[in-house]
C-alpha positions as CSV (number, residue, x, y, z in Angstrom):
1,X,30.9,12.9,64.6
2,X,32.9,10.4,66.9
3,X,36.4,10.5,68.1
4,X,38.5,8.1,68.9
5,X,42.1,8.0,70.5
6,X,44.3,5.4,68.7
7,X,47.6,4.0,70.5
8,X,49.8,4.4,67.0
9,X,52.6,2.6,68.9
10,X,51.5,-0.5,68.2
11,X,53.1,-2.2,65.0
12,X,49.7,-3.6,63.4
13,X,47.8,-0.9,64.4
14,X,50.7,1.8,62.9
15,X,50.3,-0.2,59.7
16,X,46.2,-0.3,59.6
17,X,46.2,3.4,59.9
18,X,48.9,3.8,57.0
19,X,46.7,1.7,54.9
20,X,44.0,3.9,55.9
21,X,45.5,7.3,55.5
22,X,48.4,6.5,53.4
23,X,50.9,9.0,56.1
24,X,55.0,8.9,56.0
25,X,55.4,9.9,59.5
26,X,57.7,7.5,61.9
27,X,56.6,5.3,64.2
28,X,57.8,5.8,67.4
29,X,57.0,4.9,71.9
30,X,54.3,7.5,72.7
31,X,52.8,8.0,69.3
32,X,49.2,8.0,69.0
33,X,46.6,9.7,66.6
34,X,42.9,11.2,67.4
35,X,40.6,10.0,64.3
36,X,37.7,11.9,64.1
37,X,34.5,10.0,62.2
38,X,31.9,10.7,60.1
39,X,32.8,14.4,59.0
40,X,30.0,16.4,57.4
41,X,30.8,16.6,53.3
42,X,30.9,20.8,54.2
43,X,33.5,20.3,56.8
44,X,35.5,17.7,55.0
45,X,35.8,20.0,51.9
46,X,36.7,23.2,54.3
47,X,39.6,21.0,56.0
48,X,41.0,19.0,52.8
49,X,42.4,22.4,51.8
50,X,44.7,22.7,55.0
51,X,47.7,20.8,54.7
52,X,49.6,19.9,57.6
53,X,52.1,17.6,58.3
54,X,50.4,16.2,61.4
55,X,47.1,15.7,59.3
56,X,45.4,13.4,57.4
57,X,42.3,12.4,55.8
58,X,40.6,9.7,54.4
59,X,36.9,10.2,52.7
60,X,34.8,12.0,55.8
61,X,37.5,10.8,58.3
62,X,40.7,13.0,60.3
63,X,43.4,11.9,61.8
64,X,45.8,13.8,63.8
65,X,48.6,12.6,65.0
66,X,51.6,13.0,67.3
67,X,52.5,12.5,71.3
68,X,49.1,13.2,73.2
69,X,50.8,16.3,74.8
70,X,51.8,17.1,70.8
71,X,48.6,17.1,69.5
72,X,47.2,19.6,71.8
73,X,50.1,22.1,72.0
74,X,49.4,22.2,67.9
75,X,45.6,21.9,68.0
76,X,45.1,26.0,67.9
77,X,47.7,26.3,64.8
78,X,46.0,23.5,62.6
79,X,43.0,26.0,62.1
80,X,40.7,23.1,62.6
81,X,36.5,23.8,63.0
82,X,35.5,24.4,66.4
83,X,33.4,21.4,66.2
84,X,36.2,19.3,65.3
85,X,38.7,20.7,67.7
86,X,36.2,20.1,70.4
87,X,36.1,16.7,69.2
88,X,39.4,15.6,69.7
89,X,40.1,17.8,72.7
90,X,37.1,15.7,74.1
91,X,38.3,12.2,73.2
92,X,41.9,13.2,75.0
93,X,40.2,14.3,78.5
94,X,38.1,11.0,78.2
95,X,41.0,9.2,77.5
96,X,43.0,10.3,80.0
97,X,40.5,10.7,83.1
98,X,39.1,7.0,82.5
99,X,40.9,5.5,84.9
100,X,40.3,7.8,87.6
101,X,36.5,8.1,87.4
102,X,34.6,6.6,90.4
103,X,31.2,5.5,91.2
104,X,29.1,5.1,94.1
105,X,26.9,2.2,93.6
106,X,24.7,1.6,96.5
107,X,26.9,1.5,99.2
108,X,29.9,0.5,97.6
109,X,32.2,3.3,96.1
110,X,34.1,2.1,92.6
111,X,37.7,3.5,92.1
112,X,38.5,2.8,88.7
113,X,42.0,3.2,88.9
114,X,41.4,0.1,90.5
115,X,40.5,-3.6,89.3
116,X,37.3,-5.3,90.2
117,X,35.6,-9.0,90.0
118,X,32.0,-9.4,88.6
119,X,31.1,-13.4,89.3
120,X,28.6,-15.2,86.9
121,X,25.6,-17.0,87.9
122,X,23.6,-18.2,85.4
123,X,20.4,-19.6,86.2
124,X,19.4,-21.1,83.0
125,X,19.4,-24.2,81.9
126,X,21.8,-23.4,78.4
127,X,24.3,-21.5,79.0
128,X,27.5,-22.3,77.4
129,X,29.9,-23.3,80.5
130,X,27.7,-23.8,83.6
131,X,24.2,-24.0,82.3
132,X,21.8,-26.5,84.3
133,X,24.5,-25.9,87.1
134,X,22.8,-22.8,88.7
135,X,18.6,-24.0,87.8
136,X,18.0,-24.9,91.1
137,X,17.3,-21.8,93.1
138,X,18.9,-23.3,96.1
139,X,22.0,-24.0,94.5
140,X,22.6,-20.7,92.7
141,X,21.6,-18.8,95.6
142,X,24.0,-20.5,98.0
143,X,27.1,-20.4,94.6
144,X,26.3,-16.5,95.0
145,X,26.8,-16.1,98.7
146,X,29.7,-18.4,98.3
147,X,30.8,-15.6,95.6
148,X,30.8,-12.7,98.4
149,X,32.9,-15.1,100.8
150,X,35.3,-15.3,98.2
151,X,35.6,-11.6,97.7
152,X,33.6,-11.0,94.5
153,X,32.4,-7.4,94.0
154,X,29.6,-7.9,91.9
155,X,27.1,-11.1,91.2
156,X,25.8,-10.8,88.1
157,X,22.4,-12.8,87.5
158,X,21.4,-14.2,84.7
159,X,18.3,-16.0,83.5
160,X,18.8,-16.1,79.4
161,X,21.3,-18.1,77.7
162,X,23.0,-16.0,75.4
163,X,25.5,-18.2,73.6
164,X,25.8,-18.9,70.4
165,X,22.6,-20.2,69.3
166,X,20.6,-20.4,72.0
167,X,17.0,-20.0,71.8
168,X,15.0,-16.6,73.6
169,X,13.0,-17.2,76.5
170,X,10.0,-15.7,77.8
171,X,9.7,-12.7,79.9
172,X,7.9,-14.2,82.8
173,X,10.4,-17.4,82.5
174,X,13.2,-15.1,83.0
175,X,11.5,-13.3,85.8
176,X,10.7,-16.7,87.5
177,X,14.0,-17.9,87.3
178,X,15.9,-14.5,88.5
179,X,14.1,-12.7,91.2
180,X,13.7,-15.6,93.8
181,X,17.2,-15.6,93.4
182,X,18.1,-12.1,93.9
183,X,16.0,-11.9,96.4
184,X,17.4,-14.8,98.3
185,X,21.1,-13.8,98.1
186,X,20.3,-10.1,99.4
187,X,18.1,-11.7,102.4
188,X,21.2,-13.6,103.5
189,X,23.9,-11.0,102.1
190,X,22.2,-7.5,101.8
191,X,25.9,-5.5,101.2
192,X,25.9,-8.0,98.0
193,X,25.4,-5.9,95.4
194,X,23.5,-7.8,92.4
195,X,23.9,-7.2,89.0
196,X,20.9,-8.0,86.5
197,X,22.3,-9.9,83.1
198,X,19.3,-8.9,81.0
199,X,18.0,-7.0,77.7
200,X,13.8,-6.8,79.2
201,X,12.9,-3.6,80.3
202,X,10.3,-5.4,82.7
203,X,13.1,-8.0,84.0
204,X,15.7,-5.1,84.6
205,X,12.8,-3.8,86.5
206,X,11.6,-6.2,88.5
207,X,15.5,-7.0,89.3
208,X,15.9,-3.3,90.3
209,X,12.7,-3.1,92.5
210,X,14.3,-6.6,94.1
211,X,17.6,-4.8,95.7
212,X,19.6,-5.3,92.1
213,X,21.5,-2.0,91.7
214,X,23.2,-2.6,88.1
215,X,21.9,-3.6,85.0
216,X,23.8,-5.6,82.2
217,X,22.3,-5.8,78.9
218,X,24.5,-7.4,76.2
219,X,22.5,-5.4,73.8
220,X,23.9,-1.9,74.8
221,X,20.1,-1.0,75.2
222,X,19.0,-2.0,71.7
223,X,16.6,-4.6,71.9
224,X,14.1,-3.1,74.0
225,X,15.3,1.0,74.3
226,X,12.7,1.3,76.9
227,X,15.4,-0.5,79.3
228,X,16.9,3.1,79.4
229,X,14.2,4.6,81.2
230,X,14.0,2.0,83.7
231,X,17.6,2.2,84.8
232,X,17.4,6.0,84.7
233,X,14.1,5.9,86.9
234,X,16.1,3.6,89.6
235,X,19.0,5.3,89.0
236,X,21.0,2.1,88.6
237,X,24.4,1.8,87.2
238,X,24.1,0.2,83.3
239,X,26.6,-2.0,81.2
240,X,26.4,-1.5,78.1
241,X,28.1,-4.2,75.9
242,X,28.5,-4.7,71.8
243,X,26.6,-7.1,70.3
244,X,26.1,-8.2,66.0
245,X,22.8,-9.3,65.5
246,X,21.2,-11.5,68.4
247,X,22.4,-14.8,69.6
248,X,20.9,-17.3,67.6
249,X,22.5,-16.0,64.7
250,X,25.5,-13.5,65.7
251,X,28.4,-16.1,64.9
252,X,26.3,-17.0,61.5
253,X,29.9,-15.7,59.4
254,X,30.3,-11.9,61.4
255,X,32.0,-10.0,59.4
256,X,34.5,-6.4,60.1
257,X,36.0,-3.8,58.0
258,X,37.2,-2.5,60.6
259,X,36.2,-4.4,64.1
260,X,37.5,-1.9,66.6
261,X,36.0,1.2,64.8
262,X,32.7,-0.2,64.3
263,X,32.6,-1.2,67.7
264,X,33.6,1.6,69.4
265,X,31.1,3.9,67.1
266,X,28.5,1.3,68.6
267,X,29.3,2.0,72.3
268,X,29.8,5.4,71.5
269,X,26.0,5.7,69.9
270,X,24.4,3.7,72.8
271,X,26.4,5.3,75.8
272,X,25.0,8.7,74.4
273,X,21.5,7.5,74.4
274,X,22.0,6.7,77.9
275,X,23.4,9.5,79.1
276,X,21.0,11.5,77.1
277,X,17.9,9.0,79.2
278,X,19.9,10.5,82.2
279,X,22.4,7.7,83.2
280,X,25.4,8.8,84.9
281,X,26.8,5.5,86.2
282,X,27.9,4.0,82.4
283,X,30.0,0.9,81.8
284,X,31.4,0.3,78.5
285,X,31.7,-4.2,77.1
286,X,33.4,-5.3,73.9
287,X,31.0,-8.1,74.1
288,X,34.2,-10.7,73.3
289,X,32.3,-13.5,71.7
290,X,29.4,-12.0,70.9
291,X,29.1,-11.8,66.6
292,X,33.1,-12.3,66.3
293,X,35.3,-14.5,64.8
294,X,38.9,-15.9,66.8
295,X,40.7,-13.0,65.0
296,X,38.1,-9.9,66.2
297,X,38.2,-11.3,69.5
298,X,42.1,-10.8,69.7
299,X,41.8,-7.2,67.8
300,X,39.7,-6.2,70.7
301,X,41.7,-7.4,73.1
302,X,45.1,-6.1,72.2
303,X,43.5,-3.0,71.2
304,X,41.3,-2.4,74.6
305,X,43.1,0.9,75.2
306,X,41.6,2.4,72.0
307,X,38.4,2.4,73.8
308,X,39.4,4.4,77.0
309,X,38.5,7.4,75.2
310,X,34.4,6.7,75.5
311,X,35.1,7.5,78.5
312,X,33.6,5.3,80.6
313,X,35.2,2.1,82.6
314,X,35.6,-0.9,80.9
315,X,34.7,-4.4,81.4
316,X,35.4,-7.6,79.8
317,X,34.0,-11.0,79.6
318,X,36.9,-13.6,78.5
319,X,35.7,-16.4,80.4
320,X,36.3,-19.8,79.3
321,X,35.6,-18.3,75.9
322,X,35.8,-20.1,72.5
323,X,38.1,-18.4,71.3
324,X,40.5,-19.7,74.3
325,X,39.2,-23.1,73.2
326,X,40.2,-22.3,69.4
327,X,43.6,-21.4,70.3
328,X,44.2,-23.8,72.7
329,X,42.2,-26.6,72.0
330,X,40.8,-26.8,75.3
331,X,37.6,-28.3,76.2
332,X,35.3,-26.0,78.1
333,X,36.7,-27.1,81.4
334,X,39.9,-26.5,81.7
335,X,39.8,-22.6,80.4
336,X,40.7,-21.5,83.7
337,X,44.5,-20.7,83.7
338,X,44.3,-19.4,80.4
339,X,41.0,-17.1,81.1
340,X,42.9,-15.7,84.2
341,X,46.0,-14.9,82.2
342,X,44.1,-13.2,79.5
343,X,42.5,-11.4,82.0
344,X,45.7,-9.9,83.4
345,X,46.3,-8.8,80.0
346,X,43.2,-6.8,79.5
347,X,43.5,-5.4,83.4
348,X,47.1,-3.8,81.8
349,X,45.7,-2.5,78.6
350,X,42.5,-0.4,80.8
351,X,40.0,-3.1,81.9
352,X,38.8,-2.7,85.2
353,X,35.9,-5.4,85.7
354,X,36.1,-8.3,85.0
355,X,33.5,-10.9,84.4
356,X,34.4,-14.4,85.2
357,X,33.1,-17.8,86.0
358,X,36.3,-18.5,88.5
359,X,35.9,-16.0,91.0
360,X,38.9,-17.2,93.1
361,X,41.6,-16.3,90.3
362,X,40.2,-13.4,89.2
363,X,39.9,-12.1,92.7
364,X,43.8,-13.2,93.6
365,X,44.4,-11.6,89.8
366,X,42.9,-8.0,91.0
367,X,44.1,-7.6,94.1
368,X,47.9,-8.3,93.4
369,X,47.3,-5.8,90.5
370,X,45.6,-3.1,92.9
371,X,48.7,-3.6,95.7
372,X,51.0,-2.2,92.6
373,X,48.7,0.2,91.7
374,X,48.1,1.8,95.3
375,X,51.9,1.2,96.0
C-alpha cells in the first residue's frame, strides 16, 4: 500500500478526485484527503461494506477526507484495518514533519525548514543549456569555486548529458571527465560540498571516495540498483529523482493517467529500497522534464505539496527548462527571470533545494525566503 496526502483545496485537484471517487462533500480552505493505494482485494471487500460520510472508494483505492486535524480525530470511529489506519496516520506525520527534518552532511547541517541552492556544472560536452561550456577541466573547476563565492550550497557534478535524446556514455568517460574535477574544486575549496550527478554505481563511487558527499541519480536508483549499496557503504546523502524511460527516448510521446500518483508511487518504491539498503539522508526529485509533456510539468509543479508526505525534502530542477521555453517562447538563454520566478513558486509550495544553472538568483531567491521564514 502507499499513501498519499492530497491538498483538496485546490480547484482542479477537488475536481480530479470527484471524478475519481464520485464524492458530494464541499470544497472548502483546509480541505484535504489521505488516498491510500493499492488495497489488497481482502481488505477492499472488508471496507466497501462500511459506509461513512468521510469515505470513499474507487476499485483498490481509499480516500478519506476532511481538515488534517478532522481526519485523525475520526480515524478510530471509521473502523478502518490496522494496516490502513497506520497508513494514513503515517502519510500525516510525514507530511507534516517534512519541513522540519534536518541533515548533517559532512560538515554542513541542512534545516529544511529552510531553502537551499544546488549549482550545476556539467562537464559534458551535450548538455542541453551549458554543454561544451564546463569540458575543459580548468574552466569547470574555476565555474565551481566561483559557485561557493557566490554562496551556493551544493555543486552538483555532472559528466552525462541527460537531455532529451542524448546519447550514454561510457563509464570510464564519465569517470575521466568528473573526478579531476571534484578533486580540484575540494583541493582549492575543501568545505565545498560536491554533489555527484550520476546513475553508475562505480562513478558514484569513485565520486564518493574523491571527497563528494551526495549522490544524484536521475534514475531514483533504477538503472544500476547496486548504486544503493555504494551510497549506504559511504554513508552519503542520495537524491532520488523520477524518471520515464531513459533519455534518449523519455519525451518519445510520455504519457499519464494520473502524473502525480504515478510519480509519487515511484518515489515512494525507490525511497523505500533505499532506506531498506540503509540510507538515512533521502532526497525526493519530480524529475521536471524528464518523460513529461508541458502540461505534467505544470501538474507537478502546482501540486509539489502532494508529495511532502514521502517524507523526505524536496528538490526541483526548473532550470531554463523547455517547458519555460514552450510557454514563453524563449530561447535557451534568456530562461533566467522566468526559472527564478518559478522557483519561488515551488520554494512556497515545499521545495527546499533547488537546482539551477544561475546561482546568483537563486541564492538572492533563498535567502530573502529564509529571512521570512526565521523572522
Amino acid at each position: 500500500m502507499i499513501s498519499q496526502v492530497i491538498n483538496l483545496s485546490n480547484k482542479k485537484t477537488f475536481k480530479l478526485y470527484k471524478e475519481k471517487y464520485n464524492y458530494s462533500i464541499l470544497l472548502y480552505h483546509g480541505l484535504y484527503g489521505v488516498e491510500v493505494r493499492n488495497i489488497s482485494s481482502e481488505l477492499q471487500q472488508l471496507h466497501s461494506k462500511i459506509v461513512k460520510e468521510n469515505i470513499f472508494y474507487n476499485e483498490n483505492n481509499l480516500l478519506v477526507t476532511g481538515s488534517i486535524k478532522e481526519i485523525l480525530d475520526k480515524l478510530i470511529s471509521f473502523n478502518l484495518d490496522e494496516s490502513i489506519r497506520n497508513e494514513i496516520i503515517k502519510a500525516i506525520q510525514y507530511f507534516e514533519k517534512c519541513e522540519i527534518i534536518q541533515y548533517e552532511i559532512g560538515k554542513r547541517k541542512f534545516d529544511f525548514k529552510l531553502a537551499y541552492v544546488m549549482g550545476i556544472v556539467n562537464v559534458t560536452p551535450d548538455s542541453f543549456s551549458d554543454g561544451g561550456q564546463f569540458i575543459d577541466k580548468k574552466n569547470a573547476v574555476n565555474y565551481g569555486i566561483e559557485m561557493v563565492k557566490n554562496g551556493v550550497d551544493i555543486i552538483d557534478i555532472g559528466g552525462e548529458s541527460t537531455r532529451p535524446g542524448s546519447e550514454p556514455v561510457s563509464e570510464s568517460e564519465e569517470l575521466s571527465r568528473v573526478i579531476p574535477v571534484i578533486k580540484d574544486i575540494l583541493n582549492s575549496k575543501p568545505d565545498a560540498l560536491i554533489s555527484i550527478d550520476t546513475t553508475k554505481a562505480k562513478v558514484a563511487e569513485a565520486a564518493l571516495k574523491s571527497g563528494a558527499l551526495v549522490v544524484n541519480d536521475i534514475s531514483g536508483g533504477r538503472f544500476q540498483p547496486d548504486i544503493f549499496d555504494v551510497v549506504s557503504e559511504f554513508d552519503a546523502a542520495m537524491i532520488l529523482m523520477h524518471t520515464k524511460g531513459k533519455p534518449k527516448t523519455m519525451q518519445a510521446s510520455p504519457v499519464y493517467a494520473d502524473v502525480v500518483s504515478e510519480v509519487y508511487d515511484y518515489l515512494a518504491t525507490q525511497s523505500e529500497l533505499a532506506f531498506k539498503h540503509g540510507i538515512q539522508k533521502i532526497i525526493i526529485d519530480l524529475g521536471i522534464g524528464f518523460g513529461k509533456r508541458t502540461e505534467d510539468n505544470l501538474n507537478l509543479i502546482e501540486r509539489l505539496e502532494d508529495f511532502k508526505s514521502l517524507g523526505f525534502p524536496i528538490m526541483i530542477g526548473l532550470s531554463r527548462k523547455s517547458f519555460i521555453g514552450n510557454i514563453l517562447n524563449l530561447p535557451i538563454e534568456d530562461r533566467d527571470d522566468a526559472t527564478n520566478a518559478i522557483n519561488s513558486f515551488a520554494i512556497s509550495k515545499g521545495a527546499r533545494i533547488i537546482r539551477t544553472h544561475n546561482v546568483k538568483q537563486a541564492v538572492q531567491t533563498c535567502k530573502l525566503f529564509n529571512s521570512m521564514t526565521t523572522n
